[in-house]
C-alpha positions, 0 to 999 in steps of 0.5 A: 847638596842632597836631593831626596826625591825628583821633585826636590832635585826639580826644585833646586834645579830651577832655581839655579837655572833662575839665578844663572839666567838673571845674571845675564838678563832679567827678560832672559830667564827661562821657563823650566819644566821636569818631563816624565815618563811612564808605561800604562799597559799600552800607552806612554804616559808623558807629564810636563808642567801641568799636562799629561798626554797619553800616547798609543804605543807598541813598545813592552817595556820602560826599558826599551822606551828608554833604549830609543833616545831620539824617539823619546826626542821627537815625543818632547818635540812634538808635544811640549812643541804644541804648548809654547815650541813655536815661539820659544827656543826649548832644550832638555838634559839628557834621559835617565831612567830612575823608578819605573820612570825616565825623566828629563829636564826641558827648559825654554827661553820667549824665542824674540829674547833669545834672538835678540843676543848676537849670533853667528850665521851657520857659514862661520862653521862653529858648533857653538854659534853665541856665548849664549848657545855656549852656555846653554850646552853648559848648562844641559851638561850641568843637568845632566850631571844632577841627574846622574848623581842623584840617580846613584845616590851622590851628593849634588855637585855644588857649581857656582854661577861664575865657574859655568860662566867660564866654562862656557867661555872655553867651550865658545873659545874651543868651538872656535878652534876645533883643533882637539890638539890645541889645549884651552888657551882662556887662561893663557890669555888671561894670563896674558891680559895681566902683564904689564909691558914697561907699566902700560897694559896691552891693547893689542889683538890676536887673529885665531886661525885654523893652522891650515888657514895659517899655512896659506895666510899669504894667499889670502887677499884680506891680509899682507903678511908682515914678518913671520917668526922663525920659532914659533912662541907659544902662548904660555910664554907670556912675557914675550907675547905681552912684549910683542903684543906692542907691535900690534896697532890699530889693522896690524895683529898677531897671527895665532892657532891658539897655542903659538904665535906664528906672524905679524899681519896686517888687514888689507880689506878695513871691511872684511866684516861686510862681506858675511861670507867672512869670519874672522875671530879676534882677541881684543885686549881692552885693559888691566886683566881684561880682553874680549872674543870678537867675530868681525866687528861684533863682540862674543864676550868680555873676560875681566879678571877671568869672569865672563860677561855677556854683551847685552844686546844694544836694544831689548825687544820689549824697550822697542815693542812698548814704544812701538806699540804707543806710536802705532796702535793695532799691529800683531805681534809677529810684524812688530817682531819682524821689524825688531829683527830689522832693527837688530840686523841694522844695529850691528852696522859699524858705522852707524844709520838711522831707521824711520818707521811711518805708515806713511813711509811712502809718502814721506820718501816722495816728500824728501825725494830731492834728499835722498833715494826713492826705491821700488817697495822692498821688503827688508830682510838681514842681507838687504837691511846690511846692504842699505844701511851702509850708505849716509841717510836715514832708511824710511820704512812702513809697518809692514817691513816695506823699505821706501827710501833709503839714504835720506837726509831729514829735515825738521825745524830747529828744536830745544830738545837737541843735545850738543854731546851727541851727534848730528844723526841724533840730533836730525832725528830728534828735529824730524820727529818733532816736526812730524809729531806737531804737523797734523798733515804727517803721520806719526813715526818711531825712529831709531837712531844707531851711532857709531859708537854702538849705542841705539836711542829710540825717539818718538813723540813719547819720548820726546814729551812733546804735548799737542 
């Protein structure tokens, strides 16, 4: 692929950045945008999109702007950061002089769709937090690679979609590992996915850990070391992993560095995955040619027969943002997107919880007094919204993010719009709500309904059709 001028490169760029983003999600796709810089007598001229800023300067040269990365950096930051940084997650390439010009490429994601995908907190100690970090370094390294080609007058380097998908992948994998000793071990893994062990396929799972970790396995009070192997295997024998991989059910594992398989263990605390202070990485064969990375009890990512897929996440900001907006009429933005995050932190509660968004949540908390638990106003943030969600009952909140009651049972007349498939927190939620909707003296409420097997209904007088 040939590019004859910056601007056809800009072209061809964004619409692969386009074309990779919307295979992921379509509420994903990023904003991108070429900077440039110019030297003006005694100014820095820096374009972007449809702006130009000019900026009062005592460096001489284009040359040595160039020679100052990180001040260039900080110009991207603070300007660009003016127009759309607040609300949105920005990266760019690197910097490459070209034409009396240096350029980079910036690109920007609507920061509630970015924070909607799971990622890790900064205690897990992994350079790349999520896939999606992973894949957005893959994609800045892509860039840049453009860029240096086109500069040197190469042919493009042509990269399909899924090639980069796999390579990020790898790169979660080995952020993971942080062991530079340890060769990739994505495709072993594969490898391993596709066998077969007397016509059955593997549904077993393999603990990472760090080798010093290893060595103190039996230290550590989440785990009872079964049996330990007097050789170790390594990963690459793939016939012997897939035979012992049957000795791995449901709490017991393989105990890995990610290039040899050194015990059988088994997990004493079944809720390491409350305690955020613990990070535990586990691959999880699923089927024929397919596993997938878990940290604790949230999935990183699925590989079926090599291709990487990411997990959605269990509810859009803008699903709930429009339902929200139906029910309740006149609230800013950033109240909605801070309930949203309330939402998202109780989606990853494993066994599941439901969510009652009222402006009279209040009230409704002394109404059901006798059901459940009235607490001092509190407002909600991750490490509360984990801690109360981990009880039976519903949690009533206000629109402001203020909790109210918590472990509440909902009452509600009996109603033809229940499902007998589903569960009996669904189908409570789907009498409340309709009780509510038809009772003048209530105000209106949006509840969300998360099940323990992970999906996330949300149900409101809108949804329900109810007419009055």
């Amino acid at each position: 692929m040939a590019a004859r001028s910056v601007e056809m490169l800009s072209y061809l760029l964004a619409n692969f950045l386009e074309s990779l983003f919307k295979r992921i999600d379509d509420e994903l796709v990023p904003k991108f945008y070429p900077v440039s810089f110019e030297m003006s007598k005694d100014h820095i001229q820096m374009s972007f999109h449809s702006s130009q800023v000019s900026i009062p300067t005592s460096i001489p040269e284009i040359k040595h702007l160039f020679e100052r990365k990180s001040y260039l950096k900080d110009l991207i930051e603070t300007y660009i950061g003016k127009s759309f940084y607040e609300n949105s997650g920005l990266f760019f390439s690197d910097f490459f002089l070209y034409d009396q010009s240096i350029f980079t490429y910036a690109f920007s994601f609507d920061r509630k769709i970015l924070d909607s995908y799971y990622r890790m907190t900064e205690t897990a100690g992994v350079r790349e937090k999520s896939i999606i970090d992973a894949i957005i370094s893959e994609t800045q390294h892509y860039l840049s690679q453009c860029s240096i080609n086109f500069i040197n007058n190469r042919e493009i380097p042509q990269r399909s979609i899924d090639d980069l998908l796999k390579d990020a992948g790898k790169v979660l994998l080995s952020s993971i590992l942080d062991n530079d000793t340890v060769d990739n071990p994505f495709d072993k893994i594969c490898k391993i996915s596709s066998l077969s062990y007397e016509k059955a396929f593997s549904n077993g799972r393999i603990l990472l850990m760090s080798p010093e970790s290893i060595e103190s396995i039996e230290e550590n009070p989440d785990f009872k070391l079964l049996l330990t192997f007097h050789v170790q295997i390594p990963l690459s024998s793939y016939r012997h992993i897939r035979k012992i991989l049957e000795l791995s059910k449901e709490d017991v594992l393989l105990l890995s560095d990610g290039e040899y398989i050194y015990s059988i263990i088994q997990f004493n605390n079944t809720d390491y995955h409350l305690d955020p202070s613990k990070h535990y990485f586990i691959v999880e064969f699923n089927s024929y040619y397919s596993w997938q990375l878990n940290h604790n009890a949230n999935k990183l990512m699925q590989v079926t027969h090599e291709e990487v897929f990411i997990p959605k996440p269990k509810i859009s900001y803008f699903g709930f943002s429009s339902e929200f907006k139906r029910v309740f009429e006149g609230i800013e933005t950033k109240r909605i997107l801070n309930l949203y995050k309330i939402i998202l932190e109780a989606s990853n509660q494993v066994k599941g919880t439901i969510i009652v968004i009222s402006r009279n949540a209040r009230s409704e908390a002394f109404r059901l007094k006798n059901q459940g638990f009235i607490i001092n106003p509190t407002v909600l943030n991750a490490t509360t919204v984990k801690s109360i969600t981990s009880i039976d009952g519903a949690v009533l909140v206000d629109t402001d993010g203020v909790c109210h009651g918590i472990g509440v049972i909902l009452d509600g007349v009996a109603t033809e719009k229940g499902d007998p498939s589903r569960g009996a927190r669904y189908n409570s939620a789907i009498r409340y709500v309709e009780t509510i909707a038809n009772n003048q003296n209530y105000s209106d409420c949006l509840t969300i309904v998360i099940s323990e097997d992970g999906d996330v209904d949300i149900i409101s007088k809108y949804s329900l059709r109810i007419s009055y």
